[in-house]
N, C-alpha and C positions, 0 to 999 in steps of 0.2 A: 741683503746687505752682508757685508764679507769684514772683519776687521784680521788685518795683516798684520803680524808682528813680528820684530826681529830685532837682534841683537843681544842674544843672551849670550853666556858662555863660565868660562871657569877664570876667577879671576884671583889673585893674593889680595889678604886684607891691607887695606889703604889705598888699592886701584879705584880703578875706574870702568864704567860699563855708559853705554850709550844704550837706550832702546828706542824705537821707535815704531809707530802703528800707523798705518793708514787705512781709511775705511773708502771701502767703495761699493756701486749698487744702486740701487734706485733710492735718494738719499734728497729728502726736500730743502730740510735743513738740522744741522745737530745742535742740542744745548748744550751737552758737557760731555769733556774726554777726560778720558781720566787711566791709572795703573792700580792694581789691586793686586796683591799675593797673597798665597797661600803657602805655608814654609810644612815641612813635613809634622804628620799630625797634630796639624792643626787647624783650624779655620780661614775661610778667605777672608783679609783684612784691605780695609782702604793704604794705598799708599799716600799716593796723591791726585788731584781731581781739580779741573777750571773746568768753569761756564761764566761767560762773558765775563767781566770783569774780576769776577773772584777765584782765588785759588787757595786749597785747603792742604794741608800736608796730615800726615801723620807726626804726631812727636818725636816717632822715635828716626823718621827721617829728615826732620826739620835743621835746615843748614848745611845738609849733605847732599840732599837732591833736587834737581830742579827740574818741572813742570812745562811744555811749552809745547802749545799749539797753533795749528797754521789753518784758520777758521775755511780759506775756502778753497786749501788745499784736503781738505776732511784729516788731517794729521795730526798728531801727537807724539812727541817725543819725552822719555824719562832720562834727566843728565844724573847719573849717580856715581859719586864722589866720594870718597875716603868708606871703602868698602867695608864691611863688618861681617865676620861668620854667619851670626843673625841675619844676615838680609840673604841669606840663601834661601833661596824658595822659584817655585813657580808664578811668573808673572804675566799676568793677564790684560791687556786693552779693556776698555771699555768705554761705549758713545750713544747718549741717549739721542734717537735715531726719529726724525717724524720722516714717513714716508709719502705723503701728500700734505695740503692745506687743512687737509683738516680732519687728519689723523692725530691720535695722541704720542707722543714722546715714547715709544720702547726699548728698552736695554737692550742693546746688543756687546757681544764679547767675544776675544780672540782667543784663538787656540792656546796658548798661554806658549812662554817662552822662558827657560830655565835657566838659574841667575846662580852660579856656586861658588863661594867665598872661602877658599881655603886659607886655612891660618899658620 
């Protein structure tokens, strides 16, 4: 299983960034896609994350970003909105993956794609 990702770049604070991921592979069915970053020295953090009906943000991206996947295109897109220095960081895919009926759920994740908010 392979997760794609694309659309980072250099943007001014209050832009806009599109990202998007697509997974592909030997792929039964996914529970949840999701974006996660890790900004310089520091930890990887949740950004935001759905599976089936729910969708979870981070606080400090709540109202800014939005979330959206395309269940049986294996896809995930992050809409990010009124940019901030803070949201500089490496951003990574991610899609809990069954690869047959009756295999359990494994994390899989993209090569990560680099998000830089100049002020």
């Amino acid at each position: 299983v392979q997760l794609q990702a694309s659309g980072g770049g250099l943007v001014q604070t209050g832009g806009s960034l599109r990202l998007a991921c697509s997974a592909s592979g030997t792929i039964f069915s996914i529970n949840s896609m999701g974006w996660y970053r890790r900004a310089p020295g520091e930890q990887r953090e949740l950004v935001a994350i759905t599976s089936g009906d729910r969708t979870t943000y981070s606080d400090s991206v709540k109202g800014r970003f939005t979330i959206s996947s395309h269940n049986s295109r294996n896809t995930v897109a992050l809409q990010m909105n009124s940019l901030k220095p803070e949201d500089t960081a490496v951003y990574y895919c991610n899609a809990g993956v069954k690869l047959s009926p009756v295999s359990s759920y494994i994390q899989y994740w993209g090569q990560g794609t680099l998000v830089t908010v100049s002020s």
